[in-house]
C-alpha positions in Angstrom: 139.5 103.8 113.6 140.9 107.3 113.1 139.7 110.3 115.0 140.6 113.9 114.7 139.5 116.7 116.6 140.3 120.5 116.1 139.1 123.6 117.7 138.9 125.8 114.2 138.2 129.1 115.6 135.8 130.2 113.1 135.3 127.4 110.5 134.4 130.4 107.7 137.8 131.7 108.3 139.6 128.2 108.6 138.1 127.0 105.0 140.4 129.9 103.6 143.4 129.0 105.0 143.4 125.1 103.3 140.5 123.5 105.7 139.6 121.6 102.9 142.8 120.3 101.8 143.3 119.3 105.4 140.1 117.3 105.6 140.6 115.3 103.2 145.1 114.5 103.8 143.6 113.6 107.0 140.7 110.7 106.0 139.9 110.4 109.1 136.5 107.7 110.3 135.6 110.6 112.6 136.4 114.4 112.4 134.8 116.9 115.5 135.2 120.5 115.7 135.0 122.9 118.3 134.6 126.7 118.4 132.7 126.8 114.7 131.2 130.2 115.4 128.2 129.6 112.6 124.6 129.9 112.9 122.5 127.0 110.8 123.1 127.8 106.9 126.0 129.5 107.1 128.3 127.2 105.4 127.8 124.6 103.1 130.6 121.8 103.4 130.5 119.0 100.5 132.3 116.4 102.6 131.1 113.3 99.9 130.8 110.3 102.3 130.2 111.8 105.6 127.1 112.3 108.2 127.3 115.9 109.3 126.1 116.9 112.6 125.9 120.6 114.2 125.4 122.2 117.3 124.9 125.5 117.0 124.9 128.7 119.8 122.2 130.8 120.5 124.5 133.2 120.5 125.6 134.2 116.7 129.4 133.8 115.8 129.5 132.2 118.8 130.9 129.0 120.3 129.6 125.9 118.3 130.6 122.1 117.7 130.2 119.3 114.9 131.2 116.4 113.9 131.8 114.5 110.3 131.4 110.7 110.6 131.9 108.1 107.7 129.7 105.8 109.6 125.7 106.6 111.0 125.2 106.7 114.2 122.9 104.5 116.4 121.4 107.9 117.8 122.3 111.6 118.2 122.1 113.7 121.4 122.9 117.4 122.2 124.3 119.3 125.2 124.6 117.8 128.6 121.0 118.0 129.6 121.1 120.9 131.4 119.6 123.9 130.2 121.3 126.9 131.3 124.5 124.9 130.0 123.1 124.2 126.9 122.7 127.6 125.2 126.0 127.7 123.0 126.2 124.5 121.7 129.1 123.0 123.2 128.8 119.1 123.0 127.9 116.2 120.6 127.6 112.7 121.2 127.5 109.9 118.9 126.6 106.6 119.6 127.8 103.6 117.8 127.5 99.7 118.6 130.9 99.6 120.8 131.5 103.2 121.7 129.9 106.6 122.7 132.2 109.7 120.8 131.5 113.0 122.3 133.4 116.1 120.9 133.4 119.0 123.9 134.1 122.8 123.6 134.7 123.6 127.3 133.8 127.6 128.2 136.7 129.7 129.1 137.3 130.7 133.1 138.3 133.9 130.9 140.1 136.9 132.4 140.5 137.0 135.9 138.7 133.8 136.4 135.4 136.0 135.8 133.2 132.8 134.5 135.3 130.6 136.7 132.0 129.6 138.7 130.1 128.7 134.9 132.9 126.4 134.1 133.0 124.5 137.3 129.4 123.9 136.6 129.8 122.6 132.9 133.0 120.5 134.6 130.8 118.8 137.2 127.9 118.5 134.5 130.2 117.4 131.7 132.2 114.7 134.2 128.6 113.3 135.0 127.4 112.7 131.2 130.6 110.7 130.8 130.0 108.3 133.6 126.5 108.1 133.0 127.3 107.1 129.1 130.4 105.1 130.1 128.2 102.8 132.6 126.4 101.6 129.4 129.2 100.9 126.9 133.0 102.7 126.8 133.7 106.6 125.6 136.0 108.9 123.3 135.8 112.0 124.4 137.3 115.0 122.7 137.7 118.2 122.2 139.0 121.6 123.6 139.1 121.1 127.4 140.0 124.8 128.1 143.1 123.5 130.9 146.3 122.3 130.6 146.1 119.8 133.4 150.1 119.4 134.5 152.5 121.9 134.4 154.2 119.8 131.6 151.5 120.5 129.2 152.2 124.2 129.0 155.5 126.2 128.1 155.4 128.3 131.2 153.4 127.0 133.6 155.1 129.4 136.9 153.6 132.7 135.4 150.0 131.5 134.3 149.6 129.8 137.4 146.1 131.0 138.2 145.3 132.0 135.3 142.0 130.3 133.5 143.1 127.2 131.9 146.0 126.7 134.8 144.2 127.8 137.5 144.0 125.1 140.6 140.5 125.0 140.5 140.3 123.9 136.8 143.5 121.4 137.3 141.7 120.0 140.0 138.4 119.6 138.3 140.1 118.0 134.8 142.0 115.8 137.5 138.6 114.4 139.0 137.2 113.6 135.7 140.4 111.2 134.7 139.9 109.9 138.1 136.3 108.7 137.3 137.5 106.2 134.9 138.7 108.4 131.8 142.5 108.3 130.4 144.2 111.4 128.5 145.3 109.2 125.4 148.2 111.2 124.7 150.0 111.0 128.5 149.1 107.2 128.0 151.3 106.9 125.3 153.8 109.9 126.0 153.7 111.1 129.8 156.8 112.5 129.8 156.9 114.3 126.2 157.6 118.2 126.4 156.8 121.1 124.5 153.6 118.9 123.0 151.1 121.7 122.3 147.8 122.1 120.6 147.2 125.9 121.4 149.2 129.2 121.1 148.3 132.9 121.1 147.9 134.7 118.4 150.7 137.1 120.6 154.4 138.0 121.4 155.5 135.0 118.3 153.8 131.9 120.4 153.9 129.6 117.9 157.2 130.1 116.1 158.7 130.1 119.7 156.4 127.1 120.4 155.2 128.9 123.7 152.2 126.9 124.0 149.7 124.8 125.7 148.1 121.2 125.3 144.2 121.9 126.3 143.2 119.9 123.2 141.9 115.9 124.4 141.5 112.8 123.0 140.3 110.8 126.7 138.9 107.4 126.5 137.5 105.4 129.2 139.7 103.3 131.1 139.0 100.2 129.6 140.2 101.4 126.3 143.6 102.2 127.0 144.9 98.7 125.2 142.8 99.8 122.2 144.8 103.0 121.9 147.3 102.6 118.9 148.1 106.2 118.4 148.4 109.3 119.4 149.6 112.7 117.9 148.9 116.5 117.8 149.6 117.8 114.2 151.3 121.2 115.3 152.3 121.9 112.0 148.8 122.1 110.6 147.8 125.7 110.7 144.3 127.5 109.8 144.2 128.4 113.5 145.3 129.5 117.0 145.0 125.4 117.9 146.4 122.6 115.5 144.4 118.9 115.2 145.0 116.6 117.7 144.3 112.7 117.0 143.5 109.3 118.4 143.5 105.6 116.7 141.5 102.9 118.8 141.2 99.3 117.3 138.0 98.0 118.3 
């Protein structure tokens, strides 16, 4: 099975630059999204076999998740059951006969850490959805995690230490959530791969100069690593500030 996540920043704006074209090279059994910024009835995506699923932010232009399966779902759920976390519709999740798939749009610590205390939450609430699906069958869980975790999975990890996505307090938090049973699927296959990015700013020529970062996921839980037959981030897909990032399992 093939499954592709990619944080669109804006989907309206990422259908014209070659979404389309994209998402259908791709063919993947699964496709999630993150950061779709639409309200319901925005957009109307003819995606001819496929089971479309949205989560939308109260907030307009805001935030926003779905996902695109060739296969229906045993059952649907949205947020992580909390309700002040569940206002701008960060998280899906699937479930299927041998798996849970959740697709994740962390929030941002944003500047000076100023909704650092909001993300710990989400984190901790997040991190305890997992377990509590993964104690009843094994998840894939994707999507833009807002850290890079090690200071290999940014291209200058010395002079954004502290800042949100590299601060200790994120690290630390991503760290706890691969400790409860969860594998990053691309360090599984590649843990010593540099300059492996799924972000860059919009700034200073980030992506031509590949100064990047890898906060995009694929994690799976730990009994799944021997299912994992590939792993890649598509850098040189544009249509946004992130590229896709993929996973193939064999179930």
């Amino acid at each position: 099975m093939k499954f592709i996540s990619w944080n669109v920043n804006g989907l309206r704006a990422c259908v014209g630059k070659g979404f389309a074209d994209y998402f259908h090279e791709a063919d993947a059994d699964f496709f999630c999204l993150q950061e779709t910024k639409l309200q319901a009835g925005q957009i109307d995506l003819d995606l001819p076999g496929y089971h479309q699923f949205w989560s939308y932010a109260e907030k307009k232009g805001y935030s926003g998740t779905a996902v695109f399966a060739r296969e229906a779902p045993l059952s649907v759920s949205y947020g992580v059951g909390v309700p002040e976390l569940d206002t701008e519709g960060r998280l899906i999740t699937l479930e299927y006969p041998d798996f849970y798939l959740v697709t994740c749009y962390t929030p941002n610590a944003q500047q000076e850490l100023a909704r650092l205390d909001h993300r710990l939450k989400w984190d901790a609430a997040f991190r305890h959805h997992l377990c509590a699906l993964d104690r009843v069958k094994p998840v894939v869980a994707c999507g833009d995690l807002n850290v890079a975790h090690q200071e290999i999975d940014l291209k200058n990890p010395g002079s954004n230490r502290g800042n949100a996505g590299f601060s200790d307090e994120e690290r630390a938090s991503f760290g706890a959530l691969l400790e409860s049973g969860f594998t990053d699927s691309f360090r599984h296959l590649y843990p010593d791969r540099t300059g492996a990015y799924s972000w860059w700013s919009y700034r200073f020529n980030a992506r031509k100069n590949n100064a990047g970062w890898r906060i995009d996921y694929f994690l799976v839980s730990d009994r799944l690593c021997g299912s994992i037959t590939a792993a890649a981030i598509h850098s040189h897909i544009t249509g946004s500030d992130h590229c896709p990032v993929e996973v193939d399992l064999e179930f």
